[in-house]
C-alpha angles and dihedrals in degrees: 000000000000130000136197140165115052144219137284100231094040092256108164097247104145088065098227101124115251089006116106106160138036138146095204117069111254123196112249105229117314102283121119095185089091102119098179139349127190118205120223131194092277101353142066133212127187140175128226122212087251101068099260133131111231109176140182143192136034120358104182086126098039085253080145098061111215090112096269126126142167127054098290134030118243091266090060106257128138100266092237138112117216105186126041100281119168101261105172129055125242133050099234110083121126110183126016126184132196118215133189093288091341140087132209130188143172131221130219092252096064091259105136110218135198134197124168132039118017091353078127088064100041098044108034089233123145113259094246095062092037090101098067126066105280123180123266103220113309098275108135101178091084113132108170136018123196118186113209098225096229093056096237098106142005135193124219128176120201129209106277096050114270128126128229141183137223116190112193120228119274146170101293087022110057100162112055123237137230125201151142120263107215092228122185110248126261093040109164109178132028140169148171141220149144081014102303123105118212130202139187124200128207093266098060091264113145111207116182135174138185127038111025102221121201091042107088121132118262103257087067097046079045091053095037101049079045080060104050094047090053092056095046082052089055101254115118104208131155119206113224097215121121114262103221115237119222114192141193107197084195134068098247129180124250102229094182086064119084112233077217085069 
């Protein structure tokens, strides 16, 4: 497994110890059992062929999973790991997924899991077993779970075929919501992020729902290319403005896309 890139604010998320940033890829330790890892906003997941959870990066959210949260552990170090550590109990997990501050995971008998930001919501768990991996409803025909980076929507697929959809809470939403995504058949191949889920089918068709990206007013594409030039220039600002959502409830097809394609 190899890293490279970095993090803006200097999270450890290459997993090579004190080194936060590099533009060469650089190996992670010397194992060759990793079978997939899923990269979040500050923290890493991946999972070893096995059927363990091994896990990197921030934690002040318990996106790591091993029941700690906050910004430093009780012994007064910074709440981090800077290097892959089994983080997560159990040797039966199948698929994990790393969100923004969130983690989500699937177990070999089909139950769908969640540890991190909002898992209290979406699980109904206590806060102060949030941080470790808690059980989303007692569904076990899940097959695939994909986290929308910015923690406003996920797709998952079960078993026999159907799509459904998981919107965090937010501001004007504060319970989540679970519900199924008419997709079209023979999709193969589907994701999710900023808060829209895409999908392929077998004939070349792209369906998405959710945010509409690319649509915002101009005082946010004013404030946003402002952004960017500031951060070629060397200064790393953030502008504080609200970014408009637009949203489509309903899969719908992109027309300016070729199916050749």
């Amino acid at each position: 497994m190899w890293s490279w890139g970095g993090q803006d604010s200097g999270w450890p998320v290459l997993g090579l110890g004190k080194m936060n940033l590099t533009a060469s890829l650089v190996r992670i330790g010397s194992q060759t059992d990793w079978a997939y890892v899923s990269a979040g906003e500050d923290h890493n997941l991946v999972l070893k062929s096995d059927g363990t959870v091994w896990a990197w990066g921030a934690n002040y959210r318990g996106q790591l999973g091993d029941g700690n949260w906050g910004t430093k552990l009780t012994n007064g170090l910074p709440n981090l790991q800077d290097r892959p550590v089994q983080t997560v109990a159990g040797s039966d997990w199948v698929k994990v997924e790393a969100g923004s501050v969130a983690s989500y995971g699937l177990k070999r008998d089909g139950s769908l899991w969640a540890w991190g930001r909002n898992a209290l919501m979406l699980t109904g768990a206590a806060h102060d077993v949030c941080e470790i991996p808690t059980q989303i409803g007692h569904d076990t025909d899940w097959q695939s779970v994909c986290a929308s980076k910015g923690s406003l929507g996920h797709l998952l697929r079960k078993r026999h075929g159907t799509f459904w959809r998981i919107s965090n809470p937010w501001e004007n939403n504060p319970m989540p919501v679970k519900d199924r995504v008419a997709m079209p058949p023979n999709i193969v191949a589907w994701g999710a992020g900023g808060g829209a889920i895409a999908a392929i089918t077998q004939d070349g068709e792209i369906w998405t729902c959710g945010a509409v990206l690319g649509q915002h007013g101009p005082k946010y594409r004013f404030l946003q290319s402002v952004e960017e030039l500031c951060w070629r220039l060397g200064w790393k600002v953030r502008w504080q403005y609200d970014r408009p959502r637009i949203v489509r409830e309903q899969p719908w097809q992109l027309r300016n896309v070729d199916p050749g394609d």
